[in-house]
N, C-alpha and C positions, 0 to 999 in steps of 0.2 A: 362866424363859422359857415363854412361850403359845404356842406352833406349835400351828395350823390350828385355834384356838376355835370352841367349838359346829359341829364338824365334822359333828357326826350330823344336821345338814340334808336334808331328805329328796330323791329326786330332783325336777330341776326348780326347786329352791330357789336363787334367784341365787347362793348361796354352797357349794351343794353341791359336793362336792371328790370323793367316790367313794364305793366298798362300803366295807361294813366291812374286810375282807381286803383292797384297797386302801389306809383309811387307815392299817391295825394294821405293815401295810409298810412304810408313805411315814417311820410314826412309828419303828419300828425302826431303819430305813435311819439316821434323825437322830440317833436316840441314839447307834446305833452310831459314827456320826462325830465326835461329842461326846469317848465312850469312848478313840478308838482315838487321839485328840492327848492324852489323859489331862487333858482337861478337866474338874477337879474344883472350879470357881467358878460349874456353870451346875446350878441345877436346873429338869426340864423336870416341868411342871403339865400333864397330861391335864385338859380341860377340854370335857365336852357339856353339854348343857344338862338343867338340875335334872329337870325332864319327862320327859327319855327315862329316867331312871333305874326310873321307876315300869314300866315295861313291858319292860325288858330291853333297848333298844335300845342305851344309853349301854354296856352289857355287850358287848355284841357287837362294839365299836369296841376293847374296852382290850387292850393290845398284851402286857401282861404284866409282874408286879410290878419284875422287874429294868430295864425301859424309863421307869418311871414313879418322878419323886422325890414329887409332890405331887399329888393329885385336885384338881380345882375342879370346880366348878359355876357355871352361869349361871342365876338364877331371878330374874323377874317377876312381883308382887302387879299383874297388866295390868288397869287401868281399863275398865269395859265387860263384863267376866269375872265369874265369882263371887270373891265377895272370898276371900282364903286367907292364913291367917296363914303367920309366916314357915318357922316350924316343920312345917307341911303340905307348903312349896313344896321345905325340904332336907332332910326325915327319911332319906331312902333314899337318897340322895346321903351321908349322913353316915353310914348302915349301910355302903353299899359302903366306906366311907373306911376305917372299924373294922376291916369283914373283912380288908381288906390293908395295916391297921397303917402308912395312909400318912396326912400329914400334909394338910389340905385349907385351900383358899381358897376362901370364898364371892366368887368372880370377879366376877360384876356382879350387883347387886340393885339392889331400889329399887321405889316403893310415889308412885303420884297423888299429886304433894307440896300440890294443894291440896283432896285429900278429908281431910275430917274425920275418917277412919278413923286414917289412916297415921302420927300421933303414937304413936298405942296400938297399933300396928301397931309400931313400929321398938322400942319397950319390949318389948313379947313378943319381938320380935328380938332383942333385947340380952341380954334374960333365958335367952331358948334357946341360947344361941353360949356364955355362961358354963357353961351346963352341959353342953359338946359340948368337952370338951378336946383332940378332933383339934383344930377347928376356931383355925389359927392364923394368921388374917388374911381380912380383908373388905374391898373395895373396893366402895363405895355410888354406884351407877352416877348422878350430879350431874347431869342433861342433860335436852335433847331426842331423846326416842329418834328413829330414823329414819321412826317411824311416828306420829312427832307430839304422842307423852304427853309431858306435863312432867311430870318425877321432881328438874327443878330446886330444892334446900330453902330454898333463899334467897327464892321465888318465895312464901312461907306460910311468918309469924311462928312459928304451932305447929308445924310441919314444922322448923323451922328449930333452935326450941330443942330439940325432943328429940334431931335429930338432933347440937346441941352437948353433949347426958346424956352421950350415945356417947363422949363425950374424956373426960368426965368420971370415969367408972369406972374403977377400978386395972386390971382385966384386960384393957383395952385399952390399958393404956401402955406394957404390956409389961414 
């Protein structure tokens, strides 16, 4: 379970939800409730966005290792941005995950399915997640974001096939 994704929205942000001491409570409060029916079929994914990680902000939100079964991250290769490989956008999202020997999900990713880049882009992706053995599940954000990129991989034949590599490799079949 994802309660309250990419919470560390700043204020003003249509989706902003509160301070940090606000969300690290709201998250508390949830687990606690979880805990206290001995709900042991749910685990709950802290999830900000890959971004804050680099400046402390995603820090400042985490409620503490006994609240938290899984890290995630949300990161964007955004069109229009300097390009960043994948391993730039979750290095320090992957260090926090180590330090607290939690298990992580690369929550939503995804990379301009029709720039020429983002073939060779999603292989350095694949290549950096094999040697990130937190790293135990990715969901590759298929769509039109809200803001109008296509990260659709159906949309580009070469976006398309590397992203079929991705099934292909053992360490994604699990």
């Amino acid at each position: 379970l994802r309660p309250f994704y990419e919470f560390d929205q700043p204020p003003g942000h249509p989706r902003y939800i509160g301070t940090p001491a606000e969300v690290r409570a709201a998250w508390r409060r949830l687990a606690n409730i979880f805990h206290s029916v001995g709900a042991k079929n749910v685990r709950l994914v802290w999830c900000p966005m890959a971004s804050d990680f680099h400046d402390g902000i995603a820090k400042s939100y985490y409620p503490g290792d006994r609240y938290v079964n899984w890290v995630g991250a949300d990161g964007y290769n955004f069109p229009g941005k300097t390009w960043r490989p994948f391993k730039d956008i979750f290095q320090r999202a992957y260090h926090f995950t180590y330090v607290h020997a939690k298990r992580m999900i690369i929550a939503e990713t995804a990379s301009p399915a029709a720039d020429p880049r983002t073939p060779r882009w999603m292989v350095g992706a694949a290549k950096w997640i094999r040697h990130h053995t937190y790293v135990h599940a990715v969901s590759y954000f298929d769509s039109m974001s809200p803001k109008g990129f296509n990260f659709q991989v159906a949309s580009n034949g070469r976006t398309l096939s590397a992203f079929r590599a991705w099934g292909l490799r053992r360490y994604f079949l699990g």
